[in-house]
Structures are given as C-alpha cells and as structure tokens.
C-alpha positions as CSV (number, residue, x, y, z in Angstrom):
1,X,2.2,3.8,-43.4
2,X,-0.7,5.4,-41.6
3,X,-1.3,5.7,-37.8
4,X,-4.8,6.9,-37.3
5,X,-6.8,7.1,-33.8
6,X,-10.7,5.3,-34.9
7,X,-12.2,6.8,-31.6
8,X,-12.1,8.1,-28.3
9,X,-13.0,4.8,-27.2
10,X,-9.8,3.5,-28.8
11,X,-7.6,6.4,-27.1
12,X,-4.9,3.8,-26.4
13,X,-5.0,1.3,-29.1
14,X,-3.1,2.0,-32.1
15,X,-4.2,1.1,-35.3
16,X,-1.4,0.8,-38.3
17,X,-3.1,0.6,-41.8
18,X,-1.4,-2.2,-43.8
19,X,-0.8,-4.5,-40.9
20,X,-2.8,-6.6,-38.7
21,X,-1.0,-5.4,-35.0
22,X,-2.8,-3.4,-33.0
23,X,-1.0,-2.1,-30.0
24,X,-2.3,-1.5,-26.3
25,X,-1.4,0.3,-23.7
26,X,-1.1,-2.0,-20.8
27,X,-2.6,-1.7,-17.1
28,X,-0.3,-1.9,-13.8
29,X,-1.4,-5.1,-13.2
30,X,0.2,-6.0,-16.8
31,X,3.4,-4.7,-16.2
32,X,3.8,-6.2,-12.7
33,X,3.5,-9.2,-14.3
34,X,5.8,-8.8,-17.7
35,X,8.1,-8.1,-14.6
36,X,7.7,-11.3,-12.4
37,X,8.2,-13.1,-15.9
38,X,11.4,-11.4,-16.9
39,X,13.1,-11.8,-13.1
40,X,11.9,-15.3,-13.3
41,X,12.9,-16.3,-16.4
42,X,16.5,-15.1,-16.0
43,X,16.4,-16.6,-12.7
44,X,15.8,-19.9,-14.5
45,X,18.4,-19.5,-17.4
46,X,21.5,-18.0,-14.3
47,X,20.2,-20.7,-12.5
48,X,22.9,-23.3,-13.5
49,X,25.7,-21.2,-14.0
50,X,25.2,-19.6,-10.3
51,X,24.8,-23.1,-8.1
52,X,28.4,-23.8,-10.3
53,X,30.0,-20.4,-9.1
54,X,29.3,-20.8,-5.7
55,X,28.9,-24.2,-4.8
56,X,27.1,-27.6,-4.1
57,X,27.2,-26.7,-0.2
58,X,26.3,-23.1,-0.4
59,X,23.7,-23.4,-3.4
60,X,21.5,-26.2,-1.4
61,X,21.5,-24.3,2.0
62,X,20.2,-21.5,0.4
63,X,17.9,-23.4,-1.4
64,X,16.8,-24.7,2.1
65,X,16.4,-21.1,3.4
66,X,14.5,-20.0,0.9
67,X,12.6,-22.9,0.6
68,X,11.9,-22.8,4.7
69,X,11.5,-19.2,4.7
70,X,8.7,-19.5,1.9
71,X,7.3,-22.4,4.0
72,X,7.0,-19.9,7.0
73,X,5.5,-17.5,5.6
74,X,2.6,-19.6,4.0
75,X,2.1,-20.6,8.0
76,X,1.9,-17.0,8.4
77,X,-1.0,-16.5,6.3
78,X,-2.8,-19.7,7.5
79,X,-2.5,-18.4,10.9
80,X,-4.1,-14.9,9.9
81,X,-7.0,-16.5,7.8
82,X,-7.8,-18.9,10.9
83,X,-7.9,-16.2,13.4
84,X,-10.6,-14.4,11.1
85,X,-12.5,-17.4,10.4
86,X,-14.2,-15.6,7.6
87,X,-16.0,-18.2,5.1
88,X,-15.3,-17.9,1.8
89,X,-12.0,-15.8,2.2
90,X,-10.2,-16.0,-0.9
91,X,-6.1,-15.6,-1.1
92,X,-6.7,-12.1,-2.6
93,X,-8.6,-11.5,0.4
94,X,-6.3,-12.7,2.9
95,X,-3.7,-10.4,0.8
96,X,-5.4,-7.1,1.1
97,X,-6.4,-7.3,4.6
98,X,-2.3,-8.1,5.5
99,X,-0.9,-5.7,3.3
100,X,-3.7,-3.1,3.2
101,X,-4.4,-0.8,0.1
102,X,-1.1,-1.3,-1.5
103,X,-2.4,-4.6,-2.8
104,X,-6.0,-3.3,-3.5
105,X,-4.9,-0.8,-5.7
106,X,-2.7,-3.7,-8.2
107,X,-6.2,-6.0,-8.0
C-alpha cells in the first residue's frame, strides 16, 4: 500500500493506490455539523428510554418548555428582522447581525 501526495493542490486529500477512497480533510463548518448529527441522533435513539425513566408528567412538561422556549425565541428573531426592515434579509443574515462575528466566521 502506497500513500502518495499528487500535488500541492491536493495537500489534504489523500490518495491510497489500490483503492478507490480518497480522504479529505474537513472545514469547521463540516465538523459542526458531524456534531449536531451525532447529539441528535443519540438524542433520538435515548429518546424512549429517558421519557420511561423519568416519567409521562415530567417528560411532557419538558417537552412543553422546550417546545415554548424554542417558540420564543423564533419571536425573538422576528421581532429583530422587523425592527430592521431590511428587504431581502436572509436567516443567515438575521444570525450574524445577533450574534456578531462568531457566526460569520462558521458561514
């Protein structure tokens, strides 16, 4: 087996001679993502196995509040991109200009 680098255009690929994979090196943005999709999908799997644990009361009321406190939020940002009353104003927009560079630099 035979790892070569083809170019300095190709600094972060990998090539392996004999098989078909090539392997990137991936971005922030990529990893933030892989991320979401791990917590998410174990969230889905416990999902079950937690509402049993604690409870049909306790499981729905925080259901509720999440739910309500996700709902606020969203109001939160409609409010904000009213108030500007910029046309055109995208959600990525309407992101960077409440959270400031930290987004911009992920986008």
């Amino acid at each position: 087996m035979e790892i070569s680098k083809n170019s300095p255009e190709q600094k972060d690929k990998i090539h392996i001679t004999g098989t078909e994979e090539v392997h990137e090196k991936s971005n922030n943005f990529q990893a933030g993502m892989n991320l979401v999709k791990v917590f998410v999908g174990i969230g889905i799997i416990m999902f079950p196995q937690q509402f049993q644990k604690s409870g049909w009361f306790l499981s729905l009321l925080a259901i509720i509040g999440v739910a309500a406190l996700c709902n606020y939020a969203m109001y939160l940002l409609i409010k904000v991109a009213e108030k500007e009353e910029k046309p055109g104003m995208t959600l990525l927009d309407l992101c960077r200009m409440t959270n400031g560079i930290r987004l911009a630099i992920t986008s």
